[in-house]
C-alpha positions as CSV (number, residue, x, y, z in Angstrom):
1,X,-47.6,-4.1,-19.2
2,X,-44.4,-4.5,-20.6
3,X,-41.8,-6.2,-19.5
4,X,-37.8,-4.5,-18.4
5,X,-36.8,-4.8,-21.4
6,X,-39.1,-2.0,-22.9
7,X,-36.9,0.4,-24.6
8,X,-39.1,3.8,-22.8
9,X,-38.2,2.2,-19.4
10,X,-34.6,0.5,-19.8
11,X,-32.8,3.4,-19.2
12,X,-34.7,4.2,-15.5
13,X,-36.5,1.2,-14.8
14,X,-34.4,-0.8,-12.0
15,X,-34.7,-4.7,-12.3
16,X,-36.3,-6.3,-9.4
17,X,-33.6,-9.2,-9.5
18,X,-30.9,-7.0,-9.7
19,X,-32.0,-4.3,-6.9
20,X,-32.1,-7.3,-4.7
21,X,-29.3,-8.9,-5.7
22,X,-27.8,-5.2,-4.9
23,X,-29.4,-4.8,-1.5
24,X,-27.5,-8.0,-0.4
25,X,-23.9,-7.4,-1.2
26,X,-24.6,-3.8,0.0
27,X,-25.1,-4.7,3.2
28,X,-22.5,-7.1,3.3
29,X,-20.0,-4.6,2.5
30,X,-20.9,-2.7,5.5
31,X,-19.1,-5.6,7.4
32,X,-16.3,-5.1,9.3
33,X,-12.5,-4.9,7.7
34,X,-9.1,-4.6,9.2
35,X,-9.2,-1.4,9.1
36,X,-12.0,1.7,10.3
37,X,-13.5,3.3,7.5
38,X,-14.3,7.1,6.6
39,X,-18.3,7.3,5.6
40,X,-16.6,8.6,1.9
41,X,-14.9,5.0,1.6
42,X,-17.6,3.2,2.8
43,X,-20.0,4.8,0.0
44,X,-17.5,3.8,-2.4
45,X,-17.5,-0.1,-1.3
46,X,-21.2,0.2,-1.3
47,X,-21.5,1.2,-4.5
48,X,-19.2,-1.8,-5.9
49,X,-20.7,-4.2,-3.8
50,X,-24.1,-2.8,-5.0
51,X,-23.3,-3.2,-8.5
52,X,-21.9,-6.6,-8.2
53,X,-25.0,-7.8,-6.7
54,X,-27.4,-6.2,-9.3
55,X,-24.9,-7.6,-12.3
56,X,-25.7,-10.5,-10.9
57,X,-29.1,-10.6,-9.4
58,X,-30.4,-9.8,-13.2
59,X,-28.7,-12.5,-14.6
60,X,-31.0,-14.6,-12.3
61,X,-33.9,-13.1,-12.9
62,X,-33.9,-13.1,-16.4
63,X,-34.1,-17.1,-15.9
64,X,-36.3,-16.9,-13.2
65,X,-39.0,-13.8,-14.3
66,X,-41.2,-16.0,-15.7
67,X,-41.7,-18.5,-12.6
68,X,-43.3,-15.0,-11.1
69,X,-46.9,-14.0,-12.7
70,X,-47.0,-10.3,-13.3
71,X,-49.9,-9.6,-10.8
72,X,-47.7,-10.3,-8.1
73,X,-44.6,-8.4,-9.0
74,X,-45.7,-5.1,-7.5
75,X,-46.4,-7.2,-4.3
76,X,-42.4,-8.2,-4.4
77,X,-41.5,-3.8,-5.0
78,X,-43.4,-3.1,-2.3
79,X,-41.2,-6.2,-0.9
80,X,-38.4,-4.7,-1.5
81,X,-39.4,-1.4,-0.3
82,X,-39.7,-2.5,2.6
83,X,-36.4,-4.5,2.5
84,X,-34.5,-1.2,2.2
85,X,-36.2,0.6,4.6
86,X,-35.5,-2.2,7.4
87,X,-32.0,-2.5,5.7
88,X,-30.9,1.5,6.4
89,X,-32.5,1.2,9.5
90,X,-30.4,-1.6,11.2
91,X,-27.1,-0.6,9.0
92,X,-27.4,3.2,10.9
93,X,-27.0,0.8,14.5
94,X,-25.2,-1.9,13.3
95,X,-22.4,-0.2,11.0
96,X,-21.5,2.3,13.8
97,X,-21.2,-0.5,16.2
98,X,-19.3,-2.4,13.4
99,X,-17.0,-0.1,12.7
100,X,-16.5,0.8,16.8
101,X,-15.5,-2.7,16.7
102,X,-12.6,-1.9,14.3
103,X,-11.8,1.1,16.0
104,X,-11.4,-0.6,19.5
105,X,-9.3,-3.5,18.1
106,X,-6.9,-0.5,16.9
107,X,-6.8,1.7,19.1
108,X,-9.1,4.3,18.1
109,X,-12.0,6.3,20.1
110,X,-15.8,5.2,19.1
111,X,-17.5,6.9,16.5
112,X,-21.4,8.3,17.4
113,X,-22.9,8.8,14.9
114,X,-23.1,7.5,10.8
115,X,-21.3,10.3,8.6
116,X,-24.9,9.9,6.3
117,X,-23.8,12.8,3.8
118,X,-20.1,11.4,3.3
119,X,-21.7,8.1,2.4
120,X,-24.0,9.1,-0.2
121,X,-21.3,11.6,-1.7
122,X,-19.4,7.6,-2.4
123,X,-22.5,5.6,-3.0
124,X,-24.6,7.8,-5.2
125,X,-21.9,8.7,-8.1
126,X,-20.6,5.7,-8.6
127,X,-23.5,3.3,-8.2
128,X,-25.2,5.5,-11.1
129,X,-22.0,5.5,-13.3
130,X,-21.7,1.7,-13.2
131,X,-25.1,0.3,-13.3
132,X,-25.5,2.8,-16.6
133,X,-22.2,1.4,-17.7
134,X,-24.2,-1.9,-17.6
135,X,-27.3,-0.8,-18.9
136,X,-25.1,0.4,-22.2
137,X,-23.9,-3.0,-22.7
138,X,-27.2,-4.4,-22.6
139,X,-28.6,-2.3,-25.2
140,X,-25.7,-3.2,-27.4
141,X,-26.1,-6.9,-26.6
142,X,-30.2,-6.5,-27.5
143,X,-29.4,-4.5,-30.7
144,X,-26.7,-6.7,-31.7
145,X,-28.7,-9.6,-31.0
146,X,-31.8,-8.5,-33.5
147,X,-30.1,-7.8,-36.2
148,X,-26.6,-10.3,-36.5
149,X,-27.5,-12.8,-33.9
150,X,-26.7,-13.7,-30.1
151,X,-22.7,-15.3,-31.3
152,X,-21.9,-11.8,-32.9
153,X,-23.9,-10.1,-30.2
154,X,-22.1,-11.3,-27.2
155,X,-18.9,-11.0,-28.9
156,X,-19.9,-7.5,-30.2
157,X,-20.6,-6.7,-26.7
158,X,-17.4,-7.8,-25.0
159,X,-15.2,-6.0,-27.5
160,X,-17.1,-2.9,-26.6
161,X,-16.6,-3.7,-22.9
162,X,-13.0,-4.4,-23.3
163,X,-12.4,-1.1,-25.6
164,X,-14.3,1.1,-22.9
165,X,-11.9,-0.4,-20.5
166,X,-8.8,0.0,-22.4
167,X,-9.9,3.7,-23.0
168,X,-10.9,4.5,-19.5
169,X,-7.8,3.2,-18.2
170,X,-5.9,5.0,-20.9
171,X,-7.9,8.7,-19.6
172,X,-6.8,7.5,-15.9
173,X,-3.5,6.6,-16.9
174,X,-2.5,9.7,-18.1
175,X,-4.8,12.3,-16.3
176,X,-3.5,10.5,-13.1
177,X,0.1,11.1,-14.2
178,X,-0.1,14.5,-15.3
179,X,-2.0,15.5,-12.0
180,X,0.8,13.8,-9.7
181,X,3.8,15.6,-12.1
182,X,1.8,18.8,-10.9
183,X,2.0,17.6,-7.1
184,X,5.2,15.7,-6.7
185,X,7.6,17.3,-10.1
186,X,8.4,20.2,-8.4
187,X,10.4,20.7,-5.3
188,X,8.4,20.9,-1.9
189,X,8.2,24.7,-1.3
190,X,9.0,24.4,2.0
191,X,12.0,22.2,1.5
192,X,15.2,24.2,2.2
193,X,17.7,23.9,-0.9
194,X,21.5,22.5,1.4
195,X,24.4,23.8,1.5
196,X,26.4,20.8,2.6
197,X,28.7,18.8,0.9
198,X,26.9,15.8,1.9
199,X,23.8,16.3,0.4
200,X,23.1,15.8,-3.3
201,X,22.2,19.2,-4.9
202,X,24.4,20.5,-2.5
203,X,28.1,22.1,-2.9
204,X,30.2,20.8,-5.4
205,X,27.1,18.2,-6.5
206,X,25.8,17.5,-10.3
207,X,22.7,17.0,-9.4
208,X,20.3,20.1,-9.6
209,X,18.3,20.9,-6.9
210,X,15.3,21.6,-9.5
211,X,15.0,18.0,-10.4
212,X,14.6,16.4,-7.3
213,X,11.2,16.6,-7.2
214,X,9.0,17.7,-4.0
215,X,9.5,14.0,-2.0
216,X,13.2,13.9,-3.3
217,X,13.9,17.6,-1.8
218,X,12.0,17.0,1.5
219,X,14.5,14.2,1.7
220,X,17.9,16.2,0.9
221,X,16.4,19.2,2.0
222,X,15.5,17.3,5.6
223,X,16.6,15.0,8.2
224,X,18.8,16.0,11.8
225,X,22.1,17.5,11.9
226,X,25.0,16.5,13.7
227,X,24.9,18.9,16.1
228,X,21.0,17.6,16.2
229,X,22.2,13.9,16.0
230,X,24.9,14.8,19.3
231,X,21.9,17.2,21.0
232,X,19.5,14.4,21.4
233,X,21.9,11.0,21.7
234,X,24.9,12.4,24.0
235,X,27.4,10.8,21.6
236,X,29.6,12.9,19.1
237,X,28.1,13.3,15.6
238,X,28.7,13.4,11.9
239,X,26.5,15.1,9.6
240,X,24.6,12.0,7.8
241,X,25.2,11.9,3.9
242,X,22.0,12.0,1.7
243,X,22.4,11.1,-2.2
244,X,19.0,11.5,-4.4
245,X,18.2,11.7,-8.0
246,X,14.9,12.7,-9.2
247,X,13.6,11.4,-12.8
248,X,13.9,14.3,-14.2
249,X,18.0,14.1,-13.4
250,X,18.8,11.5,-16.1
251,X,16.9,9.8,-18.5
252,X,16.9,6.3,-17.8
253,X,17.4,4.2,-14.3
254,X,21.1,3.4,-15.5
255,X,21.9,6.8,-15.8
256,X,20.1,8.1,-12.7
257,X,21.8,5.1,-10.7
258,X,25.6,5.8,-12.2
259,X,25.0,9.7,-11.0
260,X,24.5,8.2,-7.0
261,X,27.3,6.0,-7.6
262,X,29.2,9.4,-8.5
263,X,27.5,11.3,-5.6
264,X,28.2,8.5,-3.0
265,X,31.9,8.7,-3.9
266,X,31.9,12.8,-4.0
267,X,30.5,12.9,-0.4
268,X,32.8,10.2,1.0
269,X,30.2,7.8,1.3
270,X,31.9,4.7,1.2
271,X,33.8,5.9,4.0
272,X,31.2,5.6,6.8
273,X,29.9,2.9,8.6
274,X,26.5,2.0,7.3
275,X,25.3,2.7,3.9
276,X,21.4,2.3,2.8
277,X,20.3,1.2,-0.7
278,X,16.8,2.6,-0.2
279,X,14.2,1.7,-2.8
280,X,11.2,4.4,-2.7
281,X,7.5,4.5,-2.6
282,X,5.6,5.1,-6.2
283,X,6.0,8.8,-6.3
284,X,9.8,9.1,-4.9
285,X,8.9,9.3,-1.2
286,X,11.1,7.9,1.6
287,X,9.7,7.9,5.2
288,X,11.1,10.1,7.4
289,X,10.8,8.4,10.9
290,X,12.6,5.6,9.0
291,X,15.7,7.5,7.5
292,X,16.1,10.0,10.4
293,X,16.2,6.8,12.9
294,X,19.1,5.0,11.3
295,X,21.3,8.7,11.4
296,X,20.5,8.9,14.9
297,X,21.4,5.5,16.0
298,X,24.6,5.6,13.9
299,X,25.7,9.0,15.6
300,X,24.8,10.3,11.4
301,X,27.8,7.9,10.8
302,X,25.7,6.7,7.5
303,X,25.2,7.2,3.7
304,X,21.8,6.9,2.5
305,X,21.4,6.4,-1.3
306,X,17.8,6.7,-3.9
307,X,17.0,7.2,-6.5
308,X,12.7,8.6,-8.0
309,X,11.3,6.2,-10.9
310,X,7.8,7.7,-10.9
311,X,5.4,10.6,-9.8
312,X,2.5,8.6,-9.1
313,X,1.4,7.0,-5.4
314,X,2.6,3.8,-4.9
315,X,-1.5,2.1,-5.7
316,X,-0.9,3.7,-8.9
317,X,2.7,2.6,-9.9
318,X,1.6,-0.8,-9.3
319,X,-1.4,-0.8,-11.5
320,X,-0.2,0.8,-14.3
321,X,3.8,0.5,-14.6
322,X,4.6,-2.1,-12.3
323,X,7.8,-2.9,-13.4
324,X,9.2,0.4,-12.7
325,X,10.2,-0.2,-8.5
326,X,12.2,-3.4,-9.8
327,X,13.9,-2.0,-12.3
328,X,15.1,0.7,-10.3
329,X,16.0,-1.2,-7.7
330,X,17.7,-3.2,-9.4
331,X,19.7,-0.5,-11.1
332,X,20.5,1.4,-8.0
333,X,21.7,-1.8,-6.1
334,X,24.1,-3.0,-8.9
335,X,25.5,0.3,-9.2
336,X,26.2,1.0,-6.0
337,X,27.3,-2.8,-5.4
338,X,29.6,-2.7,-7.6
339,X,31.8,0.0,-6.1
340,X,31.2,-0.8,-2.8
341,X,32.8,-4.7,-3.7
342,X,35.7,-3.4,-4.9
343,X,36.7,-1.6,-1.5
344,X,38.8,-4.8,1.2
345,X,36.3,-6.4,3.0
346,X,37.3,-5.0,6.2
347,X,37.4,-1.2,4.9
348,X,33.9,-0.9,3.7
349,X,30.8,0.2,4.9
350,X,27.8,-2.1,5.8
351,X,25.5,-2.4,3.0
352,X,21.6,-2.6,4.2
353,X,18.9,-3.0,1.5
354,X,15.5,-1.1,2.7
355,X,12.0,-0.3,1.2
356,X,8.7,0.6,2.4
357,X,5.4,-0.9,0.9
358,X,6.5,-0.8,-2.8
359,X,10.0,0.1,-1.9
360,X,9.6,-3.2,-0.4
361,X,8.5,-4.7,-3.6
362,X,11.2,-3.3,-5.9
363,X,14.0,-4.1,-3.3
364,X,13.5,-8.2,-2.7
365,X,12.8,-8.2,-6.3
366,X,16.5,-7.6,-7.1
367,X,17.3,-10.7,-5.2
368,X,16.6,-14.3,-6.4
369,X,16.3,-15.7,-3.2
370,X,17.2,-15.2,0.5
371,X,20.4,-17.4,-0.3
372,X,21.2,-14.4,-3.1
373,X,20.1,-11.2,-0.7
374,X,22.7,-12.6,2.0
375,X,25.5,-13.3,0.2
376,X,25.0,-9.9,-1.6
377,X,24.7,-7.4,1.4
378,X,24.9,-6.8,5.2
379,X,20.9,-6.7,6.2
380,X,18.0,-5.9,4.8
381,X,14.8,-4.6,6.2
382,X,11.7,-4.1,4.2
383,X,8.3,-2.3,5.9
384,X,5.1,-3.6,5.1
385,X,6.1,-5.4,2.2
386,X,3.5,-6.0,-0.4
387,X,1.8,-9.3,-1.0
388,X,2.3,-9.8,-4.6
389,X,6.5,-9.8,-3.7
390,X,8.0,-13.2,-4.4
391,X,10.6,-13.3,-1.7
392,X,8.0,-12.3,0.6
393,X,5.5,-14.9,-0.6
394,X,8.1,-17.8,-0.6
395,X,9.3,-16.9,2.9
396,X,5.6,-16.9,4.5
397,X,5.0,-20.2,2.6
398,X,8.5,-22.0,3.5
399,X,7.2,-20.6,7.7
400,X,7.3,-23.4,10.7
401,X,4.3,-25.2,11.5
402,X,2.3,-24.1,13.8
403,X,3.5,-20.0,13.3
404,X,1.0,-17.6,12.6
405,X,0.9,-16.4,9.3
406,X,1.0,-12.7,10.3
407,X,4.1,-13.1,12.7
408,X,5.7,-16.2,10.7
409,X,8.8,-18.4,11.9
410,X,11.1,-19.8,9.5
411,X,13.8,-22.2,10.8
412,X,13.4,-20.9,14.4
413,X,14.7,-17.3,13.3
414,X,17.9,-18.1,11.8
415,X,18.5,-16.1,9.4
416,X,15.0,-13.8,8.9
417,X,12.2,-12.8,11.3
418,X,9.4,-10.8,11.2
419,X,8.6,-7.9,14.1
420,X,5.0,-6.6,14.4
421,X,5.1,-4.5,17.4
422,X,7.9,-3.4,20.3
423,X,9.5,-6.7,22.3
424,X,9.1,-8.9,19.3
425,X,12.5,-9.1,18.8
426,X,12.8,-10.8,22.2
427,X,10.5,-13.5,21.4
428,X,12.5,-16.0,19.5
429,X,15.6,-16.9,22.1
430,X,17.8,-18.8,19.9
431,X,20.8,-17.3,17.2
432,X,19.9,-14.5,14.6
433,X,23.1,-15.1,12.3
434,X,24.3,-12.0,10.4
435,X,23.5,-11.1,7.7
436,X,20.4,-10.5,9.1
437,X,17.0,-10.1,7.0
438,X,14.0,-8.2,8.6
439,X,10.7,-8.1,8.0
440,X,8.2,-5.4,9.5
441,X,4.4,-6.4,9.6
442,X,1.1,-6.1,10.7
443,X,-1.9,-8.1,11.3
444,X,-4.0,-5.0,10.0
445,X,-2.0,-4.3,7.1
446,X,-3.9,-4.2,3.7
447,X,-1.1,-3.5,1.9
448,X,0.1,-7.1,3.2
449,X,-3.1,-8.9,2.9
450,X,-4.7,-7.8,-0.5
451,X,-4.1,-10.6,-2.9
452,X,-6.0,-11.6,-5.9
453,X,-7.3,-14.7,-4.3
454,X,-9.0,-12.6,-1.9
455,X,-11.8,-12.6,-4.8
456,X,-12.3,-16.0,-4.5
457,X,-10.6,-17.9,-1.3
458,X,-10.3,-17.5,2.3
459,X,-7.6,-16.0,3.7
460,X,-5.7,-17.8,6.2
461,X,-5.5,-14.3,8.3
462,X,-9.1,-14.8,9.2
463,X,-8.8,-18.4,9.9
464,X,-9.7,-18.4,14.0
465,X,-6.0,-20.2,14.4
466,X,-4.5,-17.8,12.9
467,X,-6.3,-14.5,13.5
468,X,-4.5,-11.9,15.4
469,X,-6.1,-9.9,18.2
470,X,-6.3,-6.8,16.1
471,X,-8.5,-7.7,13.7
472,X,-12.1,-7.4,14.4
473,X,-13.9,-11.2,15.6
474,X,-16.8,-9.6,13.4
475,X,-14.6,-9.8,10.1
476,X,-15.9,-12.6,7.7
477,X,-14.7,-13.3,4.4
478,X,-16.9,-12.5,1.8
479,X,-16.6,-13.2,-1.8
480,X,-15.6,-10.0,-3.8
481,X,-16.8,-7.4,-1.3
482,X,-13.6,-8.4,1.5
483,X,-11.2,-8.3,-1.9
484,X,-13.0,-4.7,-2.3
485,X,-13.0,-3.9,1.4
486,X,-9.2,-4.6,2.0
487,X,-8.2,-2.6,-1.2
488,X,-10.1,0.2,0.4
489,X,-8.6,-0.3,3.6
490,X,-5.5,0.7,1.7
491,X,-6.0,4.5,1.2
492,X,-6.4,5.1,5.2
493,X,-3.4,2.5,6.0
494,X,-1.6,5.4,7.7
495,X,-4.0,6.7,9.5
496,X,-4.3,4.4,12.4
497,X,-2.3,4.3,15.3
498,X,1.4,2.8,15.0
499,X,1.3,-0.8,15.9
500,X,-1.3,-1.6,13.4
501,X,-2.5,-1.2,9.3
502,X,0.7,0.2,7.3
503,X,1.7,2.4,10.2
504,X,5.7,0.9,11.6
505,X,6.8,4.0,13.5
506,X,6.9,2.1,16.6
507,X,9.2,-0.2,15.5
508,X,11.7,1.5,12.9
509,X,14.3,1.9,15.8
510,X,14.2,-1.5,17.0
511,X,14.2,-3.0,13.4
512,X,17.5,-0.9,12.9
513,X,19.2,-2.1,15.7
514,X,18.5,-5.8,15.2
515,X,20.0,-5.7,11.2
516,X,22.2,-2.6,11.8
517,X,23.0,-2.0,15.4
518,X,24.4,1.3,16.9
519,X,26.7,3.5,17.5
520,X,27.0,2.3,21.1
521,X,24.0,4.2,22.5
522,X,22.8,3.4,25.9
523,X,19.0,2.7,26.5
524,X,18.0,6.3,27.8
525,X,19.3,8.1,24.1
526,X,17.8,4.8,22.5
527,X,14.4,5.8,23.9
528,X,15.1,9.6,22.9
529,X,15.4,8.7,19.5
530,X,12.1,6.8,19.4
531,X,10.3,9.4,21.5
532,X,11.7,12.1,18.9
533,X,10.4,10.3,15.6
534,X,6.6,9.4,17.3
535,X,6.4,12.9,17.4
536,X,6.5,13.0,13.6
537,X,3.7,14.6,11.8
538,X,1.0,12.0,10.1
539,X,1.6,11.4,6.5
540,X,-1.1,11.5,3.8
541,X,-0.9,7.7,2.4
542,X,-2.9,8.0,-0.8
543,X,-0.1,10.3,-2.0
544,X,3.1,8.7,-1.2
């Protein structure tokens, strides 16, 4: 018999190494997360974790093959057979009860049953597509090999690997990007074009209505009145001002920025009481229970002012043009900045800083420090900030001893804090001196706790210290396949109840009033407002 490497069986043939090397990490990956998973996303963190382990479970057997005699090698399939069979068998019981785990920890009913079908639609595809991806390098290693060598071989072989890459991402770069200009270039159809002055592609604004693409017109085009604002708080309104420019409204960030300078000073924007240098998410979106909860605390007393830098979902932007959030950001804030310093001092409107996820990111980028962000506005909250943001990152690092790394203190709350859930902001008695930074964040938040040493370390989340009551007890680190979990725990951050993953819509209001404060609003209209935006409908993550 020939061995695997016979050119009529390379292409089906599965190596015994491999497949068990592949049967381990899959069943690993069915390990609890911080987050519940849908069958589909499971399949797909299967299938990774599948290929992993067969990568490198024939890697080992090619060194350890010939330690096994060949009569005994169908003894070790039937072996593994019966590996799989007991394997699917006790993953059916134990990933439901895994994942009910999850579920309980955040607040969400038990599951029955395994979804069987939505996990084989993730596993099958792309297990096949990646161990063939493999199997193609082989065969150019082999054929390299006989003919120049096993130097020129393996370097052969990694340019091809590294030129499939490049091209693949290449295909998804800009298939992904013409697919989301489809979805998010157009105005949302059932976004009503505004009248009102105070509203950018409104009366007397330069900014057309047709650029503002669909998150950029749910934003203008959205968001209460006054006589709303008055309706639900009891206290006499204004109608909030909204400023937006789309990318398609001027060519480059500079430009875009200097037209919501010129739109903050045509609405009278510099004129209220609180305006909001928001930085978006990656395709333009700003969160509605968010921006609609500062206009009703202020009595719509408030300016709001972004600006769209890309079309894509936040995951995406970061991948692929990371540099765009900061950059805009960064061009947004200076602009506006600079004509907001040059009103007095005690004739100007408080300037907050705010981002969600990779709003976050782009809006502590534009600081250099906290020293800088304080000097330079009012407040600043960011949501869910990611982990890769250097502010954030310092700040975590620089906590007190003995605070947990999800809910951090940093010189007993002096001049930053961190809210995870309602009350928080009672916790820490002592003075919160203005200007006041805010930070928003979950135990259960992937987009907090995926990091690139997630690969390869353990994360002091899951250290039993410092693990919060949300997150499963069954969650273990696991090289690789938590790194791969977590990043998959991204794409249903939303979908959880608020209190937990990237979900902060119990605690927008109260985040508000601790950097902004209020128009004076007793605790009856207070808990209106917040009983109004829970009512929002869910949002769809993966395209924001």
């Amino acid at each position: 018999m020939k061995d695997s490497d016979s050119p009529r069986r390379r292409w089906w043939h599965v190596d015994p190494g491999g497949a068990l090397g592949g049967l381990l990490l899959a069943v690993l990956s069915a390990t609890p997360s911080l987050l519940p998973r849908a069958a589909l996303f499971q399949g797909l963190i299967t299938a990774v974790a599948f290929a992993v382990g067969y990568g490198v479970g024939t890697a080992a057997w090619l060194g350890l093959r010939r330690l096994v005699p060949m009569r005994s090698r169908p003894i070790l399939w039937v072996a593994y057979g019966v590996l799989w069979l007991v394997a699917v068998g006790a993953l059916s019981v134990l990933a439901v009860a895994w994942q009910n785990e999850v579920r309980r920890a955040v607040e969400m009913p038990p599951l029955d049953a395994v979804d069987l079908a939505g996990f084989l639609l993730g596993f099958l595809p792309v297990v096949v597509i990646l161990i063939a991806v493999g199997k193609l390098n082989r065969r150019v290693f082999r054929a390299l090999q006989r003919t120049s060598g096993t130097s020129v071989a393996l370097l052969g072989t990694l340019t091809a690997l590294v030129a499939g890459v490049a091209a693949t991402v290449l295909v998804v770069m800009f298939g992904v990007d013409a697919v989301y200009k489809g979805l998010n270039g157009a105005p949302d159809a059932e976004a009503v074009e505004p009248a009102s002055e105070f509203r950018s592609a409104g009366a007397g604004s330069e900014i057309r209505w047709e650029d503002l693409g669909r998150h950029g017109s749910a934003f203008i085009g959205g968001g209460p009145t006054a006589s709303e604002i008055t309706a639900l708080t009891g206290v006499e309104a204004k109608d909030p001002i909204r400023v937006y420019a789309g990318l398609e409204s001027a060519e480059t960030p500079e430009a875009r920025a200097q037209l919501v300078v010129d739109e903050l000073e045509r609405t009278g924007a510099f004129d209220r009481s609180v305006l909001v240098v928001a930085t978006t998410t990656g395709s333009g979106w700003l969160e509605a229970q968010t921006v609609d909860a500062i206009e009703y605390l202020h009595a719509g007393d408030t300016a709001i002012a972004a600006m769209q830098y890309a079309y894509t979902p936040s995951w995406v932007s970061f991948l692929f043009d990371p540099d765009a959030p900061v950059e805009s950001a960064r061009a947004l804030f200076d602009a506006v900045e600079e004509r907001w310093s040059r009103l007095p001092a005690d004739d100007r409107p408080e300037l907050i800083v705010y981002g969600l996820s990779l709003g976050a990111h782009g809006g502590q980028a534009v600081f250099d420090g906290l020293g800088d962000l304080r000097s330079r506005a009012d407040g600043a909250m960011f949501v869910g900030s990611p982990n890769g943001s250097a502010l954030w990152r310092t700040l975590q690092g620089a906590r007190d001893p003995g605070s947990p790394v999800w809910q951090p203190v940093l010189a007993d709350g002096r001049e930053v804090r961190w809210i995870s859930r309602a009350g928080d902001e009672s916790l820490l008695p002592g003075p919160w001196s203005e200007p006041r930074v805010l930070y928003l964040q979950h135990a259960t938040d992937p987009v907090t706790w995926l990091a690139p040493e997630l690969i390869w370390s353990p994360p002091e989340w899951l250290d039993p210290s410092q693990r919060a009551d949300d997150v499963s007890p069954e969650m273990r680190w696991i090289p690789v396949v938590t790194a791969v979990q977590v990043g998959i725990d991204m794409l249903g951050g939303e979908a959880v109840p608020a209190r937990h993953g990237h979900n902060f819509g119990d605690v927008v209001t109260t985040g508000w009033r601790e950097v902004a404060g209020d128009a004076g609003l007793d605790q009856a209209a207070v808990d209106r407002i917040q009983e109004e935006i829970e009512g929002y409908a869910p949002i769809q993550p993966y395209l924001e």
